[in-house]
Structure formats: structure tokens, C-alpha cells
C-alpha positions in Angstrom: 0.0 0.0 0.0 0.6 -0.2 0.1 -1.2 0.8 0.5 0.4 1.7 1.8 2.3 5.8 1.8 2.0 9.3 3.5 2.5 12.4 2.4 6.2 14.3 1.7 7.9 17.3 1.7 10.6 18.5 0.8 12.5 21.7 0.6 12.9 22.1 -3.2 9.2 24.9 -4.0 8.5 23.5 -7.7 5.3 25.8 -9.5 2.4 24.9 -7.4 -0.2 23.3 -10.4 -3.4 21.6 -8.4 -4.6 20.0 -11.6 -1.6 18.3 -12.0 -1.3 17.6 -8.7 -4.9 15.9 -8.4 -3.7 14.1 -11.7 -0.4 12.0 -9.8 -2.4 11.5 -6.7 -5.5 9.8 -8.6 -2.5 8.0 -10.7 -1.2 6.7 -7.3 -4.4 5.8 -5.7 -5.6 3.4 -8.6 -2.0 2.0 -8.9 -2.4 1.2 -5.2 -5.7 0.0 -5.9 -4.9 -2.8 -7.9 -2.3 -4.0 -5.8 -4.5 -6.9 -3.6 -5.0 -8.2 -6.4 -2.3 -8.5 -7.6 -0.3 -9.6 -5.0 -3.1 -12.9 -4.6 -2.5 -13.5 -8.6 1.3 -13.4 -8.0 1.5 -15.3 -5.1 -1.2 -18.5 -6.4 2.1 -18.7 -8.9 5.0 -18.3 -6.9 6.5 -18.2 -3.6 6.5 -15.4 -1.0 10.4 -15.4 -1.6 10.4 -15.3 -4.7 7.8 -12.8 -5.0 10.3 -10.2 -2.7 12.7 -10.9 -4.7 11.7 -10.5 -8.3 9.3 -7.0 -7.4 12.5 -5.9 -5.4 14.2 -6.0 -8.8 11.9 -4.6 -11.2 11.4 -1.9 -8.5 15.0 -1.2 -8.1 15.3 -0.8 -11.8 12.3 1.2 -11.9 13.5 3.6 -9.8 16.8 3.4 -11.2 15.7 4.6 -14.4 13.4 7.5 -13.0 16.8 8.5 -10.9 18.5 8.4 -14.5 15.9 10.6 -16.3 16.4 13.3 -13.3 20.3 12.9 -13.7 21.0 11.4 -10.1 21.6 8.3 -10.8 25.4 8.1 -10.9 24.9 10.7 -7.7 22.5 7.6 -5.9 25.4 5.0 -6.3 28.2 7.2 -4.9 25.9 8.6 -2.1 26.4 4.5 -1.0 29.6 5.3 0.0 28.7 7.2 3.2 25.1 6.1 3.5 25.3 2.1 2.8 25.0 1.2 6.9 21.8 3.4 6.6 21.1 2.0 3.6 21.2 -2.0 4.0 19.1 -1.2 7.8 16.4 0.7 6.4 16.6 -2.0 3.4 16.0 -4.8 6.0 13.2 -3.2 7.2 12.3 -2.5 4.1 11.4 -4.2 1.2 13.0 -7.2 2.8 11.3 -7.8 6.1 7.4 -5.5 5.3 7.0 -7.4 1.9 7.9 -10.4 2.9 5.7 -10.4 5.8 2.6 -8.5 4.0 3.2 -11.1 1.8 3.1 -14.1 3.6 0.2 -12.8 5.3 -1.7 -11.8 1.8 -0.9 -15.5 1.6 -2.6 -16.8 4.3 -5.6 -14.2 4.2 -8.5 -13.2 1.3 -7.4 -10.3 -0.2 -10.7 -8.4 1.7 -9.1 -9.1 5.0 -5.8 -8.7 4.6 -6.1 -4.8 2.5 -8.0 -3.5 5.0 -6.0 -4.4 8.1 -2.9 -2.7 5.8 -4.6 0.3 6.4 -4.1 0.6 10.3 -0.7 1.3 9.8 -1.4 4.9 10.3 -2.7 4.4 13.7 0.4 2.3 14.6 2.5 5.2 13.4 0.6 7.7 16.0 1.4 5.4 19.1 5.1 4.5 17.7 5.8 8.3 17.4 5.0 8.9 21.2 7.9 6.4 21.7 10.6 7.1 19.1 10.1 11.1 18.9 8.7 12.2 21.6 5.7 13.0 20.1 2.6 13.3 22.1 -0.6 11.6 22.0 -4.2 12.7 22.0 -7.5 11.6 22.4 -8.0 11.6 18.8 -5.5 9.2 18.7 -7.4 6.8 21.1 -10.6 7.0 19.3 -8.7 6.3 15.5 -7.4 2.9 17.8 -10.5 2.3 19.4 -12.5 2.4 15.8 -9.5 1.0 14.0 -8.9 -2.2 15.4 -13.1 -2.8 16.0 -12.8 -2.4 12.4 -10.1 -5.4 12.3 -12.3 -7.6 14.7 -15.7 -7.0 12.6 -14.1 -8.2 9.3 -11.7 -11.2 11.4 -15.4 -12.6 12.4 -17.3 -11.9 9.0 -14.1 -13.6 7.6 -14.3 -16.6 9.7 -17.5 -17.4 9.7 -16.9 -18.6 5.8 -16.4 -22.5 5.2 -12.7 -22.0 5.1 -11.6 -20.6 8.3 -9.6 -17.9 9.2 -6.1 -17.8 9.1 -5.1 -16.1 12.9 -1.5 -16.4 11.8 -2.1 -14.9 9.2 -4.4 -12.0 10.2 -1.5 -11.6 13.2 0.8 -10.9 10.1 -0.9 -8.3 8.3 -1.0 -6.9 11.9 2.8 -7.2 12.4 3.3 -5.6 8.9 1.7 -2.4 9.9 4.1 -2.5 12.9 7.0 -2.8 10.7 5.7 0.0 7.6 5.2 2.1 10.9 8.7 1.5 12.3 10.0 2.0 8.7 8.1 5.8 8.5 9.8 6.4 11.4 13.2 5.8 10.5 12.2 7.4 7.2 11.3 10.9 9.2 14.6 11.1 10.6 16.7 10.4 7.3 18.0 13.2 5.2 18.6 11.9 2.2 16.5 13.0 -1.0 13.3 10.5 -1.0 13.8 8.6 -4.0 17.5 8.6 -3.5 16.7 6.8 -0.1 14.4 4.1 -1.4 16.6 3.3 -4.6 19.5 2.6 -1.8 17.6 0.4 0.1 15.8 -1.7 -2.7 19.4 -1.8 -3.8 21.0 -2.9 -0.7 18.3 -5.0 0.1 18.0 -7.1 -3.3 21.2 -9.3 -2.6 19.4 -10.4 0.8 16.4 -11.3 -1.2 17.9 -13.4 -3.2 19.5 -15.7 -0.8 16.2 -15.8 0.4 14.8 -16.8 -3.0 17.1 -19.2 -4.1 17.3 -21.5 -5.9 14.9 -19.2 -8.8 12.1 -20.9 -10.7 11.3 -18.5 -12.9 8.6 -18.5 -15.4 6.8 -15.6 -18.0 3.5 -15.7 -16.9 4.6 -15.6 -12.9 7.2 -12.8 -13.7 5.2 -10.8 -15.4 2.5 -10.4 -12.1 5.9 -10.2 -9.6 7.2 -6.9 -12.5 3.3 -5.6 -11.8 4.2 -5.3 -8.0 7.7 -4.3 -8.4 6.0 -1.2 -10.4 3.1 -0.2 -8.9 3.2 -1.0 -5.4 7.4 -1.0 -4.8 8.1 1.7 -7.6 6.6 4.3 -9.7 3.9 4.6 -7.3 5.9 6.5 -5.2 7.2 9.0 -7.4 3.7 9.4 -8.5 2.5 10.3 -5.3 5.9 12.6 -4.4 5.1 14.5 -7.8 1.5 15.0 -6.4 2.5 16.0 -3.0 5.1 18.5 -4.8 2.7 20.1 -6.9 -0.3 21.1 -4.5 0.0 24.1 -1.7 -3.6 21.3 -0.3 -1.1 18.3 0.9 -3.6 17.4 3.4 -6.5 17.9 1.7 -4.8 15.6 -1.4 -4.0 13.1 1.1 -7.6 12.4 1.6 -7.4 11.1 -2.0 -5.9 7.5 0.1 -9.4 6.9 1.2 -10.7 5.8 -1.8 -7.9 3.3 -2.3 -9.2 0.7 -0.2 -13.2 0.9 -1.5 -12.1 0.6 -4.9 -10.1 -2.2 -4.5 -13.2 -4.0 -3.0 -14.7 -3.9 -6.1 -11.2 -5.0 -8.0 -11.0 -8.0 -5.3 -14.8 -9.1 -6.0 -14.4 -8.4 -9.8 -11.0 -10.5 -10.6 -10.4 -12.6 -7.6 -14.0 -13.6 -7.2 -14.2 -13.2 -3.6 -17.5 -12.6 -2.1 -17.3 -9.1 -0.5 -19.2 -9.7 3.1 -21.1 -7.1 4.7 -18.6 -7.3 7.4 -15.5 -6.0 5.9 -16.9 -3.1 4.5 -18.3 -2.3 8.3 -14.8 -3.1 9.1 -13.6 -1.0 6.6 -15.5 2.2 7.3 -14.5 1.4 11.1 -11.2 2.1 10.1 -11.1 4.7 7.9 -13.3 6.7 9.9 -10.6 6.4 12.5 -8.0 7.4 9.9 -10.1 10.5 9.2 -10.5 11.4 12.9 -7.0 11.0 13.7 -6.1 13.1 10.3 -8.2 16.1 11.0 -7.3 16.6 14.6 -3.5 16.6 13.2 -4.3 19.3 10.9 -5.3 21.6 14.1 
């Protein structure tokens, strides 16, 4: 989501263009859309391992050629020099540890269960901050938990109430993922580096790792092509979409609220491609959660 992204700034004041803007954040949000989807297609043909591995390529050379076209590629690969320690850690975190966890989970889980739980990584974030920076924490805060994780437990029980029951270890993944994404955002908040700089290191780093993990590689066209999908669009140009968007607004809060339509629409992709009957739980669940996303949201804007 992931889902799975929040929005960036950065100190560079590029002409403000709100069309444009609302252009790469729609972009992003039906890249991200599609991506329960097709992580489920990619994973009924290959391994979680091998999965990491082949999107962590095909994101790394994604980025790597949108680092080229701005003219800091050569500068990404010599910044390594001073920042590979920073590099490879943030590079366990993530791709190597959050993907392969949100996928093993995705594994384990419908797509309608998993997607939404994704989502409460936000809320994590909140509580993590009070530890990590010293940030404090408000009611607001309490309420998005409260409403977030009833959210979790009304689509857990619609879930498992179907003829195949539900995976707990896998539901306790997708919860653990959000722990790690928020751990990552933290690490991320304190890092200096320019943003797509940062995550081309890390993919970079990270890739070797992954294919240790992978090995030995049974690759094959039709299961590549679903693992390049992620690579792009969840791992890659997603991203840059969604920096572009966040660069090109003075509204990066009110833009963000473009995320909330991620999860609804890809309801409809999960019922449409994977065939997955859509209960009335998880969308109670859902608006459980997003409406403690929202809550949390405005109460940071004041």
C-alpha cells in the first residue's frame, strides 16, 4: 500500500499546479488500488520469496531509471559510500522484512481481509511516534485505535465465519506488517537523504538479501510478469507518482484524503478479478477504520 504511503515534503518549491497535482495523486491511488489483487494473482504462482525478490528487482530498476531521467543516478550510487550502513538497515526493514511479511500474510488471508488491516498502519504510526520522537498523544489518537482495530475484529469474524476458516497467523501478520511499515516511516522521518534517492539505496541494498532468500529461482513468463506488476506499482513508480503529487499542490492534506478511496475501490477490483465474495462485514470493518483514519487526520491538521 501499500497501500500503503504518506504524504512528503521536501524543501525544493517546484510551480504549485493543483490539476496536475490531483492528476499523480489519482495515478497513485488506482496504482495502489490494484495491488491486492495483484499480490493474490502473484502469489497463487509463486512463492513469498520469490515474489520479494523479483518486485524488489523490477522496483529497483524502476527507480533506477526515473533516478537516471532526473540525472541522479550516478549521484544515488556514490551517495552508498557514506550512507550504505543506513542503507542496507532501512533496506531490512524494508522491502526485505514488510513485503515479505505483508506477503506471507496476503498469503494466508482473502485479499478483503488482509487490504483492509494494511490500512491501520497509520494508527500504529501515532502510538510509535510517542515512543521514538517524543511525540505526544491525543484523544483523537485513542478514538482512531479504538475504531480501527473494532474495524479489524468486525471483518476477522465476517471472515471466519466462511467454510474455510480464518487464518489467525495470518491475520496476526498483516497486523505485524503495519508494525513494521510504521517503524519504517519512522526511520524514514529522521533520514535526510532526498526521498527517491533513499528508497533506490535500500531496494538496492536489500536485493542481494532477497535473493539468498529466494534461491534457488524458478522463474517463469507468466509468474514474472505479475511479480514486474508489483515491483512497479506497489514498490516503484507509485511512489514517485505520489511525491510529484504531494510536490505540486499548496492542499497536501486535503490531497492526502485522495488515500481513502484506495481501499473501496479495491473491494470492487478484489470481487471483480479474484471472485471473492465481499461480506457485509468487511466493509463495516472498513468504514471502522477509515473513519478512525479520518478522525486522527483532521485533529492533526489543528
Amino acid at each position: 500500500m501499500q497501500n500503503d504511503s504518506q504524504p512528503i515534503t521536501t524543501s525544493s518549491t517546484p510551480p504549485v499546479n493543483e490539476r496536475k497535482a490531483l492528476g499523480f495523486g489519482l495515478a497513485a491511488v488506482l496504482c495502489w488500488s490494484t495491488v491486492a489483487v495483484a499480490f493474490k494473482m502473484a502469489l497463487a504462482q509463486m512463492d513469498v520469496a520469490e515474489l520479494l525478490f523479483w518486485a524488489t528487482l523490477t522496483s529497483v530498476l524502476v527507480m533506477g531509471l526515473v533516478l537516471a531521467v532526473q540525472g541522479k543516478l550516478v549521484q544515488s550510487f556514490l551517495g552508498l559510500k557514506s550512507n550504505w550502513v543506513r542503507a542496507l538497515g532501512m533496506g531490512i526493514i524494508n522491502p526485505l522484512a514488510y513485503y515479505f511479511v505483508l506477503f506471507a500474510a496476503y498469503d494466508r488471508l482473502p485479499a478483503q481481509v488482509a487490504q483492509p488491516v494494511n490500512y491501520t498502519w497509520a494508527i500504529v504510526l501515532a502510538f510509535m511516534a510517542v515512543i521514538f520522537l517524543g511525540h505526544k498523544i491525543s484523544k483523537a489518537d485513542f478514538v482512531a485505535m479504538a475504531l480501527g482495530y473494532s474495524g479489524v475484529v468486525t471483518i476477522s469474524l465476517g471472515s471466519s465465519s466462511d467454510q474455510t476458516p480464518l487464518s489467525f497467523i495470518g491475520l496476526g501478520l498483516a497486523i505485524f506488517s503495519t508494525l513494521l511499515w510504521a517503524g519504517y516511516w519512522i526511520a524514514n522521518s529522521l533520514d535526510k537523504r532526498d526521498p527517491v534517492v533513499g528508497l533506490f539505496q535500500n531496494f538496492l541494498m536489500a536485493l542481494p538479501l532477497t535473493l539468498i532468500l529466494a534461491w534457488p529461482l524458478e522463474p517463469g513468463f507468466k509468474p514474472l510478469l505479475s511479480a514486474v506488476y508489483v515491483g512497479t506499482f506497489e514498490m516503484g513508480i507509485t511512489f514517485v507518482l505520489w511525491l510529484l503529487a504531494m510536490k505540486s499542490t499548496r492542499h497536501s492534506s486535503r490531497l492526502g484524503n485522495l488515500i481513502f478511496l484506495s481501499p473501496f475501490i479495491s473491494l470492487v477490483l478484489i470481487h471483480l478479478f479474484l471472485g471473492e465474495h465481499i461480506y457485509a462485514t468487511t466493509m463495516i470493518g472498513l468504514v471502522l477504520i477509515i473513519a478512525g483514519l479520518i478522525i486522527q487526520n483532521r485533529y492533526a491538521r489543528h
